[in-house]
Backbone as numpy.savetxt, mean C-alpha at the origin, in Angstrom:
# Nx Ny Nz CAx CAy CAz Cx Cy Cz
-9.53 -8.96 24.26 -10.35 -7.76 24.26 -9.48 -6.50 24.26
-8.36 -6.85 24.96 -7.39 -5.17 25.14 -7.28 -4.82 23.63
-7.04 -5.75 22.62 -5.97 -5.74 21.62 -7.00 -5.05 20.76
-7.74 -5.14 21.09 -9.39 -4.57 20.07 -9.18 -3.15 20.48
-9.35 -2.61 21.86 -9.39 -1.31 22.03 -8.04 -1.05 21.62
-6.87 -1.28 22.05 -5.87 -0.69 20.90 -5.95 -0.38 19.38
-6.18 -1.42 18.93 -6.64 -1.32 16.99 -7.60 -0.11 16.80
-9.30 -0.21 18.00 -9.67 0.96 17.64 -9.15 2.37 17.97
-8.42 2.56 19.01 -7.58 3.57 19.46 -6.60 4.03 18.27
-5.84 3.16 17.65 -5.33 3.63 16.26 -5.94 3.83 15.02
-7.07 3.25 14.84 -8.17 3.73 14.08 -8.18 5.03 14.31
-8.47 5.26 15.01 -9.43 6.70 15.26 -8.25 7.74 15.22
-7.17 7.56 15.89 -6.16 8.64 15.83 -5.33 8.51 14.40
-5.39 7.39 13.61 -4.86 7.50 12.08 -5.88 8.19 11.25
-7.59 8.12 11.65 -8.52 8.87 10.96 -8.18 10.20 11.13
-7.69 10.79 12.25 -8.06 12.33 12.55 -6.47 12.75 11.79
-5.70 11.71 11.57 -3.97 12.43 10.85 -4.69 12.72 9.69
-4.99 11.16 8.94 -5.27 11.49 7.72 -6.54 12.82 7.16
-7.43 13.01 7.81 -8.01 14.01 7.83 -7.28 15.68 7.37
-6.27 15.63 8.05 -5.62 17.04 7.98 -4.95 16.82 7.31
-4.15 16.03 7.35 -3.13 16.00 5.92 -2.58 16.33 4.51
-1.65 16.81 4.31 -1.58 16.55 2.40 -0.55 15.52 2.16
0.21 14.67 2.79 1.31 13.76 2.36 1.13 12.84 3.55
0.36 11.52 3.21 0.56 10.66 4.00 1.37 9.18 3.63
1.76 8.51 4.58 2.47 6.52 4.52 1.76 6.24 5.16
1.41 5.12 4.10 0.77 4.04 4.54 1.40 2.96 4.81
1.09 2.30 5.54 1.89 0.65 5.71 1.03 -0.75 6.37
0.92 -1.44 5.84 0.50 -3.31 6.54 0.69 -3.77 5.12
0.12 -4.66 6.06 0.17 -6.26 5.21 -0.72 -6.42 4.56
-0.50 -7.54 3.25 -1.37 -8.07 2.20 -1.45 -9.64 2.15
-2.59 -10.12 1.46 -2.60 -11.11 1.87 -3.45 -11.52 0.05
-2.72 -12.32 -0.73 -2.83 -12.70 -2.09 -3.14 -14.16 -2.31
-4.01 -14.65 -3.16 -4.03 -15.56 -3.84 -3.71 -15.61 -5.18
-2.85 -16.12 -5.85 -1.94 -16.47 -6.80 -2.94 -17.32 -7.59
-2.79 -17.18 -8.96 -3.01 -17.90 -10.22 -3.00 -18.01 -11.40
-2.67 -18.71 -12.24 -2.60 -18.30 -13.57 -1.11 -18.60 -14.07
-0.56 -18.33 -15.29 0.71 -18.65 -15.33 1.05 -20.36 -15.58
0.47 -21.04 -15.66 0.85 -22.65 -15.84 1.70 -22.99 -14.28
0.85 -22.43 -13.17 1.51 -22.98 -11.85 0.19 -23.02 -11.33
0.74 -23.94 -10.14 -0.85 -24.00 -9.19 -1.09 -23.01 -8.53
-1.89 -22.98 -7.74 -2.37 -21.85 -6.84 -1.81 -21.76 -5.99
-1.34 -20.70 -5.00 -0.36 -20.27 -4.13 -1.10 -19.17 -3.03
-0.55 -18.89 -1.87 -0.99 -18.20 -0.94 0.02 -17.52 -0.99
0.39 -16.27 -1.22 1.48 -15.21 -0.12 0.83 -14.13 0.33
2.12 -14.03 1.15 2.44 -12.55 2.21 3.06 -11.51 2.14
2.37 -10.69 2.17 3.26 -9.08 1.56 3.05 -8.16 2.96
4.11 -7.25 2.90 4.28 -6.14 3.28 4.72 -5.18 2.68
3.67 -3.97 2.66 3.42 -2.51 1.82 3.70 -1.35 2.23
4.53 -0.33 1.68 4.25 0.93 2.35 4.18 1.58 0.92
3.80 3.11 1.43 3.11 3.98 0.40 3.31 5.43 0.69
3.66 6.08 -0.35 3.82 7.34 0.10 2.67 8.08 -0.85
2.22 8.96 -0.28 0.96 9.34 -1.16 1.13 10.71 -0.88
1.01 11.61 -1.49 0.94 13.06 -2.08 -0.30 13.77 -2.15
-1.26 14.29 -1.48 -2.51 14.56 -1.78 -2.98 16.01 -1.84
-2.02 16.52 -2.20 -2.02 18.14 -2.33 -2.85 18.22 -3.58
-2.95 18.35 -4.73 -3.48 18.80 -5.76 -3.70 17.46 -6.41
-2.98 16.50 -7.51 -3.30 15.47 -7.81 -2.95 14.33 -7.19
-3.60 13.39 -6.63 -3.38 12.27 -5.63 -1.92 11.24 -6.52
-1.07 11.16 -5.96 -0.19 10.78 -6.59 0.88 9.61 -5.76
0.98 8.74 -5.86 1.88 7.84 -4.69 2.59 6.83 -5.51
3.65 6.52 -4.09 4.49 5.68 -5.01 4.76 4.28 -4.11
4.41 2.97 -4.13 4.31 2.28 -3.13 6.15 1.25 -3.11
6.12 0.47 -2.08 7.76 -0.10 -2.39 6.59 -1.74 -1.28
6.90 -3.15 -2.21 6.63 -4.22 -1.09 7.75 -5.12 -1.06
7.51 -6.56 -0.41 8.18 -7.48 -0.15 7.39 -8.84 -0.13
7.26 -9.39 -1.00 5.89 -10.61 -0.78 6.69 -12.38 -0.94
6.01 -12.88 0.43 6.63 -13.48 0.26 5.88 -15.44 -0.44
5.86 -15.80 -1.44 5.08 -17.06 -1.72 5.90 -18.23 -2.63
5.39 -19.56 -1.65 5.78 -20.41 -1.24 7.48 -20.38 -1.18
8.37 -20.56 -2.27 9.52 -20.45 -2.23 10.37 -19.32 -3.29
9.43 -18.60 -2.99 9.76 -17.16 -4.02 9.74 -16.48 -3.21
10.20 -15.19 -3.47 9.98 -13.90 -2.99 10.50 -12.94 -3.80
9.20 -11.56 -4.18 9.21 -10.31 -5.02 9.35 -9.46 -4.31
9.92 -9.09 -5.07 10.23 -7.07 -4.33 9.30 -6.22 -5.28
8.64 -5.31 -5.27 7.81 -4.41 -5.99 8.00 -3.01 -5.39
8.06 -1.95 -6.42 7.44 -0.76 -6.68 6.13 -0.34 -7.47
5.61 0.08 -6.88 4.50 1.06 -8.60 3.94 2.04 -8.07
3.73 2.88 -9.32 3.71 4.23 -9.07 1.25 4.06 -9.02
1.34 4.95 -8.08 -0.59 4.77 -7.87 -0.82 6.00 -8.60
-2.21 6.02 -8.81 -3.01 7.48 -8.72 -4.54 6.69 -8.04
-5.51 7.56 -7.71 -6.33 7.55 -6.99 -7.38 8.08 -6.27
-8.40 8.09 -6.36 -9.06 8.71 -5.71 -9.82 8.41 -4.28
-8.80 7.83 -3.48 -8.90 8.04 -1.79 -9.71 6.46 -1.71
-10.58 6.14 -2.28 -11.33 5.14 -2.21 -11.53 3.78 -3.21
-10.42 4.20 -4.36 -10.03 3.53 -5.37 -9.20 3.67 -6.62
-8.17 3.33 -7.33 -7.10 3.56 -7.92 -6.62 2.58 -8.91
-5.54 2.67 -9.61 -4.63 2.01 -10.36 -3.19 2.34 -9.94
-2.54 1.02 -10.48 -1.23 1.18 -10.05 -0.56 0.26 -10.73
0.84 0.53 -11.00 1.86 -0.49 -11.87 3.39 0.27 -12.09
3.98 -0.60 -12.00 5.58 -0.86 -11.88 6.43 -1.92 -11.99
7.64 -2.13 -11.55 8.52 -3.22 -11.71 8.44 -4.12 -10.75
8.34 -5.38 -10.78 8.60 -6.84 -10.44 9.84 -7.11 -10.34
10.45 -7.47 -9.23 12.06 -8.55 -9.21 11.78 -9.93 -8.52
11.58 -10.68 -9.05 11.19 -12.37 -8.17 12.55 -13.20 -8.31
12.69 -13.38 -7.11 14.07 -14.80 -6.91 13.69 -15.32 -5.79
14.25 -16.84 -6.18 13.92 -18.20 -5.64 14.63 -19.12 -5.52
14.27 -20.26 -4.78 15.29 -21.59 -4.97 15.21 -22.17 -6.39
13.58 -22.29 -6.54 13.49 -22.60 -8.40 13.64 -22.68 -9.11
13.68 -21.13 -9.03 13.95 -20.79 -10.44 14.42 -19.26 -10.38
15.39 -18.90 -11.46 16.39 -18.31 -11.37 15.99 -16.78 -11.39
16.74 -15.42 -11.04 15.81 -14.32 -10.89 15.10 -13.80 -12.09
14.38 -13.51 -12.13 13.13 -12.30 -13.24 12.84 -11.13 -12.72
12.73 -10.25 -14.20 12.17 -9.37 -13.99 10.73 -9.10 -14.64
10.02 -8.25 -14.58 8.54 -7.99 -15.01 8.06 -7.24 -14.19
6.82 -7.00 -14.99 5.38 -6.10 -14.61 4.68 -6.13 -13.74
4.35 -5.38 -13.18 3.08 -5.71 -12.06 2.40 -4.47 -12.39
0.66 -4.84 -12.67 -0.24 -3.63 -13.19 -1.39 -4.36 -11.86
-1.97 -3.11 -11.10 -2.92 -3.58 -10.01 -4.31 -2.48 -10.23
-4.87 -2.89 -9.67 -6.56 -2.05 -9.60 -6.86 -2.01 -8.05
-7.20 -1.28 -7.24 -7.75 -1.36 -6.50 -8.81 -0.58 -5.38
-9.59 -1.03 -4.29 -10.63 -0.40 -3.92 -10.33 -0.54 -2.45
-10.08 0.35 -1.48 -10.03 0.68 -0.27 -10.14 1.65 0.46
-10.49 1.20 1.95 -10.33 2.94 2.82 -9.81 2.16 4.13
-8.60 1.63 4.38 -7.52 0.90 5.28 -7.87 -0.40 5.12
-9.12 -1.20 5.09 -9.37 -2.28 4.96 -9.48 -2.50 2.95
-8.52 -3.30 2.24 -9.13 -3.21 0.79 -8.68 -4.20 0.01
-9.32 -4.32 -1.03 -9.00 -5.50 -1.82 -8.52 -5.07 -2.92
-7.74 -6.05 -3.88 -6.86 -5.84 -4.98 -7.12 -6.80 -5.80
-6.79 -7.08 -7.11 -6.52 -7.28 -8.30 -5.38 -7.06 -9.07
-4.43 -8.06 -9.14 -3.27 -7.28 -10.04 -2.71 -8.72 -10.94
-1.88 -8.24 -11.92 -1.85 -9.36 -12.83 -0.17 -8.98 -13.31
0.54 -10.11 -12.74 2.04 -9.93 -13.19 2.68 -10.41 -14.23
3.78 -9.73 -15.36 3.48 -10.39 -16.51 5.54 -10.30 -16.44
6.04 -11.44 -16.71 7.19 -11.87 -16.08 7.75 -13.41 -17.23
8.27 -12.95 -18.28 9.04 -14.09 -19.34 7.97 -14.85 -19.97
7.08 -14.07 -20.48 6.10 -15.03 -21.14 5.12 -15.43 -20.16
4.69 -14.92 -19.17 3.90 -15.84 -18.39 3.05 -14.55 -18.08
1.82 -14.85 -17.57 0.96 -13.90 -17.53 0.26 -14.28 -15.78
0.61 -13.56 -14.70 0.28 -14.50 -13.34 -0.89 -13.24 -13.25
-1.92 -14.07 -12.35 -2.75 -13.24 -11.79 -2.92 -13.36 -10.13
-3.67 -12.44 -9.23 -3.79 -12.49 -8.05 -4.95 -11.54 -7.35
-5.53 -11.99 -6.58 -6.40 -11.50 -5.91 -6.46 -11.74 -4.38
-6.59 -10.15 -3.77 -6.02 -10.18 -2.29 -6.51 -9.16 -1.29
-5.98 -9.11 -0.25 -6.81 -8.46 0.72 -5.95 -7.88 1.34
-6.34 -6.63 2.29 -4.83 -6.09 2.99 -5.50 -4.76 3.93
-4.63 -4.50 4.56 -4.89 -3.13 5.75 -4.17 -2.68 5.49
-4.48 -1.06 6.28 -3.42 -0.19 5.58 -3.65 0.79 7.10
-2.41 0.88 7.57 -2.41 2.06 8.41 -1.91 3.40 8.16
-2.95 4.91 7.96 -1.69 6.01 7.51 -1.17 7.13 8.68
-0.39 7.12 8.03 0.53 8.29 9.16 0.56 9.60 8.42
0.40 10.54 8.77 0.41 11.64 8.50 1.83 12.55 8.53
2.37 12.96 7.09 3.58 13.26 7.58 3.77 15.23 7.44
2.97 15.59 7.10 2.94 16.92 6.06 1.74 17.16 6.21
1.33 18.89 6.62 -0.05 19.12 6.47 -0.47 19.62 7.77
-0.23 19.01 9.49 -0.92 19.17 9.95 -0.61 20.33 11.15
-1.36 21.00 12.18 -0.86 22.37 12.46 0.69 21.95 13.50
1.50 23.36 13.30 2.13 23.29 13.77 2.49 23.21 15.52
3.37 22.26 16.35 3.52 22.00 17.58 4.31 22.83 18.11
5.27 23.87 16.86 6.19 24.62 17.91 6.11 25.74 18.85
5.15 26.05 18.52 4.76 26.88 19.05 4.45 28.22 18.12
4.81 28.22 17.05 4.56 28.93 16.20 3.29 29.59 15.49
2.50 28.72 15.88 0.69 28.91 14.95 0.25 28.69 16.31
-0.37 29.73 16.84 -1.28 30.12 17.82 -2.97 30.57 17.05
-3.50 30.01 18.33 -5.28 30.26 18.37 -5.24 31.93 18.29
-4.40 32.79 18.83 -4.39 33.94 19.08 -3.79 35.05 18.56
-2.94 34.21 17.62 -1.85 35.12 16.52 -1.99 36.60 16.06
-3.36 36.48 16.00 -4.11 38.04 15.03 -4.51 38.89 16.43
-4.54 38.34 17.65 -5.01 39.33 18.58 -4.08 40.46 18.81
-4.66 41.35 18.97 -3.73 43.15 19.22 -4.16 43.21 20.70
């Protein structure tokens, strides 16, 4: 039960960052099902962060680490978005015990507001992989919100 009021305790204080904000990171985990490609189906694990820009055009650039069955990708791609749903795509690096390193595509779609799901389809030496997945997202607010130094006062304009 504690661990619940913590989660909502960061809920609520990541709602009120992102609120004020113009430049927030995001970061958790993802959670993918793999298919397609002439391989079986696969489960991995990713971890995401995101830097997002929200001053004038919503603009971000994400960096992961995913890890399935005896592979593991590194990814970038660049997002755009509108707060509640987006596109995104960049470079793929996959190495393994398997099979030897690749490079390729990763093009994604997706729909969220911290809790969200994805769609993305990796295209890597002839092979065309697909995946569908789920993930949280916690943001931090880095840019945007009033100042602590003491500098921006309630009272600034008073004579």
């Amino acid at each position: 039960m504690r661990v619940h009021k913590i989660l909502a305790a960061s809920f609520l204080f990541a709602l009120s960052l992102e609120v004020n904000a113009q430049t927030i990171w995001t970061v958790g985990p993802m959670l993918h099902v793999n298919f397609g490609g002439g391989q079986k189906k696969s489960v991995s694990f990713a971890v995401e962060a995101a830097y997002w820009n929200v001053v004038k055009w919503p603009y971000s650039v994400d960096f992961g680490i995913e890890f399935d069955r005896k592979k593991t990708r590194l990814y970038s791609e660049f997002q755009t978005g509108v707060g509640i749903a987006g596109i995104s795509g960049g470079p793929v690096f996959q190495f393994g015990k398997d099979s030897g390193p690749k490079l390729g595509l990763q093009v994604t779609s997706w729909f969220n507001y911290y809790l969200g799901l994805d769609y993305r389809i990796i295209f890597m030496r002839n092979e065309r992989r697909m995946a569908v997945g789920t993930y949280v997202k916690v943001p931090i607010a880095t840019h945007g919100l009033e100042s602590s130094s003491g500098n921006s006062h309630w009272d600034s304009d008073w004579d």
